[in-house]
C-alpha positions in Angstrom: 4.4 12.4 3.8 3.7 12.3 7.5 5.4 8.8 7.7 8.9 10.2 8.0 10.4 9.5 11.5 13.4 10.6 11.0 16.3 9.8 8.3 18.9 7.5 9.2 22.6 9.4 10.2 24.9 6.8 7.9 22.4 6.3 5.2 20.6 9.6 4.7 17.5 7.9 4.3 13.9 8.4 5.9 13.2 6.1 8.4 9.6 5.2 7.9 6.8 3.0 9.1 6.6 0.7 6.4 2.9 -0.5 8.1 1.2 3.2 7.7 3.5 3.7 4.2 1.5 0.4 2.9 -1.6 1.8 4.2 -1.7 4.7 3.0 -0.4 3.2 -0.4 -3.4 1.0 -0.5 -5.5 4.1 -0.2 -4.3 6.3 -2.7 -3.7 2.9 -5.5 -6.2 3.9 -7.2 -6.0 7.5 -7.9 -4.6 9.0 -10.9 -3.9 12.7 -10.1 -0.4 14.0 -10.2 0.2 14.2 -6.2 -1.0 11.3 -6.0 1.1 9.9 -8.7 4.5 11.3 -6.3 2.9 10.7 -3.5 2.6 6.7 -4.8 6.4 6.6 -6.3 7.7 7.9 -2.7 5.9 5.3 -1.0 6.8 2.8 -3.3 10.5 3.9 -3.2 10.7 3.8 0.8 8.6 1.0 0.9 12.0 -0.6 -1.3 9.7 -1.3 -4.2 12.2 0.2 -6.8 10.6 -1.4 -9.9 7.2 -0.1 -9.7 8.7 3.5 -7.9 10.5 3.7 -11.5 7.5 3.1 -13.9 5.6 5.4 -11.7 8.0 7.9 -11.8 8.5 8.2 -15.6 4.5 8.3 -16.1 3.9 11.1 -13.8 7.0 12.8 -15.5 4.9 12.1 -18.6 2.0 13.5 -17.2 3.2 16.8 -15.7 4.8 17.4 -18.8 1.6 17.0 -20.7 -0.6 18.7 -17.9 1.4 20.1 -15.4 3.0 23.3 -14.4 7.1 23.6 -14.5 7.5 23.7 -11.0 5.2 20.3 -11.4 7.6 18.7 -13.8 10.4 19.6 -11.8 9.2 18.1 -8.9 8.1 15.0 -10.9 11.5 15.0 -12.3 13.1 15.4 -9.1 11.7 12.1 -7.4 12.3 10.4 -10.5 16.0 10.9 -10.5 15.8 9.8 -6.7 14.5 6.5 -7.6 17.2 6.6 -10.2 19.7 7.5 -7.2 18.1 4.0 -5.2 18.8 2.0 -7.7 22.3 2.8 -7.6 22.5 5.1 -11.0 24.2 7.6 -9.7 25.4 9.2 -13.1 21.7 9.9 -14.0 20.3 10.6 -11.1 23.0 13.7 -10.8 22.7 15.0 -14.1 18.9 14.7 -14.2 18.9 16.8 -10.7 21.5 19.5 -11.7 19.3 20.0 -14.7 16.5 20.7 -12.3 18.7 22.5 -9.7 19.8 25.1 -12.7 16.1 25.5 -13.8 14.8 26.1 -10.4 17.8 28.7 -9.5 17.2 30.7 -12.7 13.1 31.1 -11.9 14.0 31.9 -8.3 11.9 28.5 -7.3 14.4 28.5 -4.3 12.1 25.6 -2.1 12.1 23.4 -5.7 15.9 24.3 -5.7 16.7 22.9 -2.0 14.6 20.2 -2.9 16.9 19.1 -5.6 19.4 19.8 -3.9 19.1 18.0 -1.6 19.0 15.1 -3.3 21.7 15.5 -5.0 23.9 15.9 -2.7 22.4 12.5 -0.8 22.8 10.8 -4.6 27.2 12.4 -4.5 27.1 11.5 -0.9 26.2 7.7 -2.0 28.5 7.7 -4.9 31.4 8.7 -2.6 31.8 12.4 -3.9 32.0 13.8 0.1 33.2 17.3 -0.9 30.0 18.0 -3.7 27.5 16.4 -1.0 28.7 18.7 1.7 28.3 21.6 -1.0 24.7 20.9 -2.0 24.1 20.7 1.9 25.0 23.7 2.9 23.9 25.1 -0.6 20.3 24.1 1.1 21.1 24.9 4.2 21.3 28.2 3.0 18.4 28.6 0.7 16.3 27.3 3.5 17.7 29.7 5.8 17.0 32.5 3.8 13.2 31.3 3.0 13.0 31.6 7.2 12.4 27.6 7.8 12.5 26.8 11.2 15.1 25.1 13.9 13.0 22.2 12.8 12.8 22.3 9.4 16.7 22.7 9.0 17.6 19.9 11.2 17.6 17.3 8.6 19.9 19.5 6.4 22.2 20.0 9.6 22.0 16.3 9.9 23.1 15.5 6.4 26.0 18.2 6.8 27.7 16.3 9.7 26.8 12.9 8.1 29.4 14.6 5.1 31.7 16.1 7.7 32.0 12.8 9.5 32.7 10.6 6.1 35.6 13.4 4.9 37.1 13.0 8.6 36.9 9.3 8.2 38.6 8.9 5.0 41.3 11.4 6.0 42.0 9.3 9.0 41.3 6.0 7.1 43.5 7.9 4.4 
């Protein structure tokens, strides 16, 4: 998913190319395989394309729980519930990724955990819970730290941390 440039500081959300996301959409279409299946809802989802990132979703849900691994269904189940989050059902979205956060914490799946963590917190951040964002950030923070990811690597996170810090102070003042 080398088309992420960066994620936006209000927003949370990748910035993208959408020329080289519909490129490379065109050239995985036609492919079937379950990375290409996530591979296809992402780009579909940043690419705004909601409808068909939803179908896509559930049918490689479907298929990594008829073929997959766990930490394939979680991951399946993971983007799914982020479409669910871009379309504004936040309610879903949350419980579908806690589910997967509590799975992932008891097998020790620590990268699936941060994953899904971090997208829950982006899903509370959206629904205007500051406080459990800021929680599942530095919950990730944390587990990424601890895995040994780089300055790099943990930017985003740190991004998403002051993107909570800065809502919380603006609704104090605002408050």
């Amino acid at each position: 998913m080398s088309s992420i440039h960066g994620y936006d500081s209000e927003s949370l959300r990748e910035i993208v190319d959408p020329e080289a996301c519909a490129r490379r959409l065109d050239e995985i279409s036609h492919l079937r395989s379950l990375p290409a299946m996530l591979e296809q809802v992402w780009l579909h989802k940043v690419l705004g394309r909601l409808d068909e990132a939803l179908a896509l979703s559930e049918q490689a849900v479907r298929l990594a729980r008829m073929s997959g691994t766990r930490k394939d269904l979680l991951r399946a189940r993971i983007l799914h519930a982020s479409v669910n989050h871009w379309l504004g059902r936040y309610t879903a979205a949350e419980s579908e990724l806690s589910t997967c956060i509590d799975e992932a914490l008891g097998q020790t799946w620590n990268g699936i955990a941060a994953f899904a963590l971090t997208h829950r917190g982006k899903t509370r951040y959206d629904a205007g819970d500051i406080p459990g964002a800021r929680e599942d950030f530095k919950q990730t923070l944390f587990l990424r730290q601890e895995a040994g990811a780089s300055d790099a690597e943990l930017e985003p996170v740190m991004q998403c941390v002051e993107a909570a810090d800065r809502r919380r102070h603006q609704s104090a003042v605002a408050g």
